[in-house]
LOFIRO-271507 format. One record per residue (C-alpha): z, x, y; residue in one letter. Coordinates in steps of 0.05 Angstrom, whole numbers, padded with zeros to 5 digits, always signed. Each point is the difference from the previous one (the first is absolute). Example, Ala and Ser with C-alpha at 12.3 -4.5 7.8 and 13.67 -1.06 7.14 Angstrom:
BEGIN
+00156+00246-00090A/-00013+00027+00069S/
END
This chain:
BEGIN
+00000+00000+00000X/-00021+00023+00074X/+00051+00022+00061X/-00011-00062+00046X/+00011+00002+00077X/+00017-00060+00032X/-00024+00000+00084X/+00034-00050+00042X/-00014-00003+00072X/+00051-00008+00055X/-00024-00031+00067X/+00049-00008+00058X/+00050-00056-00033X/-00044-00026-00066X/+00056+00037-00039X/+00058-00031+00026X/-00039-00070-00004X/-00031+00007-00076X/+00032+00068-00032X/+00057-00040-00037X/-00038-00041-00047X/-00058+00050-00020X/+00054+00060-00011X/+00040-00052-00048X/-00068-00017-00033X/-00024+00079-00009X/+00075+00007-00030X/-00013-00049-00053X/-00074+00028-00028X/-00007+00010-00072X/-00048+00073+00013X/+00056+00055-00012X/+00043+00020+00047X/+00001+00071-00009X/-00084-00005+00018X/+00009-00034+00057X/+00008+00029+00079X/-00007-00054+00058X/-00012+00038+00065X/+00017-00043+00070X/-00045+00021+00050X/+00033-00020+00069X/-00060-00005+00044X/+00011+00004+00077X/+00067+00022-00023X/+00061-00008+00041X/+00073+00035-00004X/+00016-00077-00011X/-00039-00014-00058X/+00010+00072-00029X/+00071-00015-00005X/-00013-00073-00021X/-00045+00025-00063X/+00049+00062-00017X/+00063-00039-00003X/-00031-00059-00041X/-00056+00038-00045X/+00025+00062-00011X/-00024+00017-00067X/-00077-00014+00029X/-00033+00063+00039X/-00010-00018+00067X/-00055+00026+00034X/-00002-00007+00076X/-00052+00000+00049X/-00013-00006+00073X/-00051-00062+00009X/-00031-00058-00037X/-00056+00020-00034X/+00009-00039-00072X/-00060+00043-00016X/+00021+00067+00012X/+00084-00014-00019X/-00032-00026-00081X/-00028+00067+00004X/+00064+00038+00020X/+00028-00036-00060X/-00054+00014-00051X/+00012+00074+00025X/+00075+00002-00022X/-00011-00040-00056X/-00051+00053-00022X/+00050+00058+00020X/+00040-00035-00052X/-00044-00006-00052X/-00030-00069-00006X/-00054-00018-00034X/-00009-00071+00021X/+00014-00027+00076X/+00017-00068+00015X/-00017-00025+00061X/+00041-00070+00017X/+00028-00042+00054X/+00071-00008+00027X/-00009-00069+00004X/-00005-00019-00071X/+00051-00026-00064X/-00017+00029-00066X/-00015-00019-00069X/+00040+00046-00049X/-00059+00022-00032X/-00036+00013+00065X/-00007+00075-00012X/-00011-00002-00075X/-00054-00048-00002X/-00037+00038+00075X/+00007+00064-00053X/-00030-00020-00062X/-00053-00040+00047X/-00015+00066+00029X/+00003+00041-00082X/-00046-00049-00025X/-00058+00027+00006X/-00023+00073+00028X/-00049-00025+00050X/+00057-00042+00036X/+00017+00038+00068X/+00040-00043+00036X/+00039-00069-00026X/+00022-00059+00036X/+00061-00054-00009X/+00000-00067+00000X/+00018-00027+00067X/+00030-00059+00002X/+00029-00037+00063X/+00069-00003+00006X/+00003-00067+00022X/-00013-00049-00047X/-00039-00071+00010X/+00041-00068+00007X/-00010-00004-00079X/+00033+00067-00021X/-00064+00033-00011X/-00012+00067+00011X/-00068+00017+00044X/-00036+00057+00000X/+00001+00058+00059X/-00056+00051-00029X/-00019+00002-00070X/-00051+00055+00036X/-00038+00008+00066X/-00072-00018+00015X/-00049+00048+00036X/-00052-00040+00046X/-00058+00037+00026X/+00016+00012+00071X/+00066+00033-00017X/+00050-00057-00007X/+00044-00014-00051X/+00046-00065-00024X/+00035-00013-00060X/-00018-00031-00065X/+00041-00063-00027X/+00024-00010+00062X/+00052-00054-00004X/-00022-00015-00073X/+00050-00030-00048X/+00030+00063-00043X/-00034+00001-00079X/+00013+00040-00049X/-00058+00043-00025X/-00015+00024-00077X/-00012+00070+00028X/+00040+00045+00029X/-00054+00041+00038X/-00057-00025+00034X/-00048+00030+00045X/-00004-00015+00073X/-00067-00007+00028X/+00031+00015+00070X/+00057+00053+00019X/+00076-00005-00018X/+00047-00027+00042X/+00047+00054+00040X/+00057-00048-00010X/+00008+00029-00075X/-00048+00043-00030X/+00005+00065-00045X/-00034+00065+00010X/-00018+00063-00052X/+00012+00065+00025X/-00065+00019-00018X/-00032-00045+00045X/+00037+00026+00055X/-00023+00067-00022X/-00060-00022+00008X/-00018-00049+00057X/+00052+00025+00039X/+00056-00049+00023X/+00002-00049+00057X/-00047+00005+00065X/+00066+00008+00055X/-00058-00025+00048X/+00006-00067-00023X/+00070-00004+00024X/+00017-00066-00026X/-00046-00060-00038X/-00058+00013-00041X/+00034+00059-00027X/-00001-00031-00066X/-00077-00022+00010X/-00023+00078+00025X/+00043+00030-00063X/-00029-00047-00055X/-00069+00010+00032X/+00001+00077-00004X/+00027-00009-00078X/-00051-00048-00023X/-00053+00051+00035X/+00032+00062-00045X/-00010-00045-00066X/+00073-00029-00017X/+00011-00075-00008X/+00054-00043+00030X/+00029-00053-00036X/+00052-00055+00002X/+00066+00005-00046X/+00021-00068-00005X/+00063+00005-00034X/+00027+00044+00054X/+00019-00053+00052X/+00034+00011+00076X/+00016-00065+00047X/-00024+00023+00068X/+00038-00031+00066X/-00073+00003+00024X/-00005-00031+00080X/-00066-00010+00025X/+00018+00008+00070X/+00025+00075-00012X/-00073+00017-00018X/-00032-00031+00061X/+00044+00040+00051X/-00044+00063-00028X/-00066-00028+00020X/-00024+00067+00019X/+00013+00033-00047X/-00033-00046-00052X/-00065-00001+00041X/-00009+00076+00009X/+00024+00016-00072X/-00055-00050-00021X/-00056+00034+00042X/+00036+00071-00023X/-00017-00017-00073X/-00065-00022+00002X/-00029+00058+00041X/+00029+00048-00049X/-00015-00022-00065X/-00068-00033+00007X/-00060+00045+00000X/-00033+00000+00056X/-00052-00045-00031X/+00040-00059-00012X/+00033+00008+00070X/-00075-00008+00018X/-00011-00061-00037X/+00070-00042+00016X/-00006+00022+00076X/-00034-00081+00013X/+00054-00024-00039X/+00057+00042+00042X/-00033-00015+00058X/-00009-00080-00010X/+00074+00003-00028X/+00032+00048+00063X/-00037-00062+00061X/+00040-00057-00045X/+00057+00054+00004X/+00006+00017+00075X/-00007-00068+00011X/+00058-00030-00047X/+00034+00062+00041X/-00016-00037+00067X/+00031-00062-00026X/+00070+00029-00027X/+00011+00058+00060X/-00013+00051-00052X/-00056+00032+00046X/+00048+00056+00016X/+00007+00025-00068X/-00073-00003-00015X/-00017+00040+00062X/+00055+00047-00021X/-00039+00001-00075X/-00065+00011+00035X/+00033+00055+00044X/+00017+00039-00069X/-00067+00003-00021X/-00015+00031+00060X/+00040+00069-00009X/-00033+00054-00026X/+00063+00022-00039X/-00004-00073-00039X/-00072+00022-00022X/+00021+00071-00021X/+00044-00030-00052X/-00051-00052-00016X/-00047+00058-00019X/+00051+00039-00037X/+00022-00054-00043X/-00064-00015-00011X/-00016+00077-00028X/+00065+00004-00042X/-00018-00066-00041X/-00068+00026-00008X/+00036+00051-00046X/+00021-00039-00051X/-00034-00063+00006X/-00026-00034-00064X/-00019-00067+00017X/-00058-00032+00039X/+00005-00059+00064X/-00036-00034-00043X/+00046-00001-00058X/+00056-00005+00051X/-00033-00072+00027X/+00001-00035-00076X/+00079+00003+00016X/-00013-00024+00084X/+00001-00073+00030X/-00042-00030+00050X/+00048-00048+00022X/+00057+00009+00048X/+00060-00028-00029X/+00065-00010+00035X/+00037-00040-00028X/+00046-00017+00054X/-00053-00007+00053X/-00038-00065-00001X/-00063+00010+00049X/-00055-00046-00003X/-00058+00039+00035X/+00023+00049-00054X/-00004-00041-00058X/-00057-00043+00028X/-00046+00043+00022X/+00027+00079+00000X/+00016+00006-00066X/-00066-00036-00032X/-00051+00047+00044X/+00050+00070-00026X/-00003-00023-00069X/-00076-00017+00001X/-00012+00072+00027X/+00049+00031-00058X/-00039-00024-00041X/-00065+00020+00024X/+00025+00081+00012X/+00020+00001-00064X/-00064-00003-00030X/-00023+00049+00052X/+00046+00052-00018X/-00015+00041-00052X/+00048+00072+00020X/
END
């Protein structure tokens, strides 16, 4: 059995809020003990929370950092964990209760098969309907074509499945997901320029580029305290992580051939921006595009992936959707007339492309 690091990630008060219930829940998994290290990253630390997390979870190593870059503080825990010898890195909310099998099922997800790179839990919502049914969080995240991405089974009632591992056509879910070492050895871990949101989108990407599948362990089940509202408050960062992704991992071909689409997409965009005073942050995405220091990165990404890349866009698209799907947003000229004419043209490109 493999060393496994546990990362957690601190944020300003999110431990004082939700570390009580997932620190009971990690005390109760069945994976042993003796193979297990959970490392606390305390992100934007302060001498407040420093003491807070060292009084109450001293037996975790607590990793402290300076600012809030969820990005770049997983990667100061994958870096300790590896000083410490793991072989396995789990990357999982704070905000979650756990299944006592949580771990054992993520690992044999991840054992089952030697292609497997990266594994993903069962997310369910922590909240259950008016019936006592459990609903579904993420049982895996989709792609779409312009460089969104939503979550599958989205509010779903829970069912059991025969298997334990299936693939996901998509990426996996940062909220709980599993990582070899060699895959980290490989790809490289995660892109601190995304900062926060779409992390989990840009790492998945880069893996299913170097060959490795993802898939979804659905014995291995976490309730997430998921709030909507938390992930519209980082607007920006979800449209320039977007834009980030696709102009490093398409060739330049397909960037050629979905520019209509991204352009069609961008006037409905700036407009729906108009309409909710969000025309601030896209002038302040625009604005980052603009830097010559955002395009150096762009490039160099782009060269290091080249390296070790195995798979083709158009292999990558069989696993895309044309539709935008969020779930929690209800827009008609979207539905109505948006997401028909972005689906049509899906459609059509994929036939086209042939790299």
């Amino acid at each position: 059995m493999k060393k496994v690091g546990i990362i957690l990630i601190n944020y300003k008060d999110y431990a004082e809020k939700f570390m009580d219930e997932c620190w009971s829940g990690l005390m109760r998994q069945t994976y042993p003990k003796e193979l297990t290290k959970i490392y606390i990253v305390d992100n934007a630390a302060t001498d407040e929370t420093h003491i807070f997390l060292n009084s109450n979870y001293s037996s975790a190593t607590i990793v402290t950092r300076p600012d809030g870059n969820y990005a770049a503080g997983n990667n100061a825990g994958i870096e300790q964990a590896k000083n410490d010898g793991c072989e396995y890195f789990v990357i999982v909310n704070m905000d979650v209760a756990f299944e006592s099998d949580w771990l054992s099922e993520l690992v044999k997800a991840l054992e089952s098969n030697l292609q497997i790179g990266i594994a993903q839990s069962k997310v369910l919502l922590y909240e259950k309907d008016e019936l006592g049914n459990s609903l579904v969080n993420s049982l895996g995240n989709s792609f779409h074509y312009l460089g969104f991405g939503f979550t599958d089974g989205y509010q779903k009632k829970d069912k059991s499945e025969a298997q334990n591992v299936t693939e996901i056509k998509g990426y996996a879910s940062g909220c709980s997901l599993i990582i070899k070492r060699e895959v980290l050895d490989k790809i490289g871990a995660y892109d601190e320029e995304y900062y926060m949101y779409h992390d989990d989108l840009e790492f998945s990407w880069r893996a299913k580029l170097a060959g490795y599948k993802i898939v979804l362990a659905n014995r291995s089940v976490i309730h997430h305290k998921y709030e909507f509202n938390r992930s519209v408050r980082m607007l920006y960062y979800m449209e320039r992580n977007r834009f980030l992704a696709i102009f490093t991992y398409y060739r330049f071909r397909t960037l050629i051939v979905i520019f209509p689409a991204l352009v069609f997409l961008e006037g409905g965009m700036w407009l729906y921006a108009g309409m909710r005073g969000w025309l601030k942050t896209k002038t302040r995405v625009a604005g980052y595009f603009l830097q010559p220091k955002s395009w150096t990165h762009i490039i160099q990404m782009r060269k290091e992936v080249n390296k070790y890349r195995k798979i083709s866009d158009k292999e990558m698209m069989v696993g895309f959707k044309g539709r935008v799907e969020f779930q929690e947003i209800n827009n008609p000229l979207l539905k109505y007339i948006g997401n028909p004419i972005l689906n049509t043209y899906f459609n059509l490109i994929k036939k086209l492309i042939k790299w």
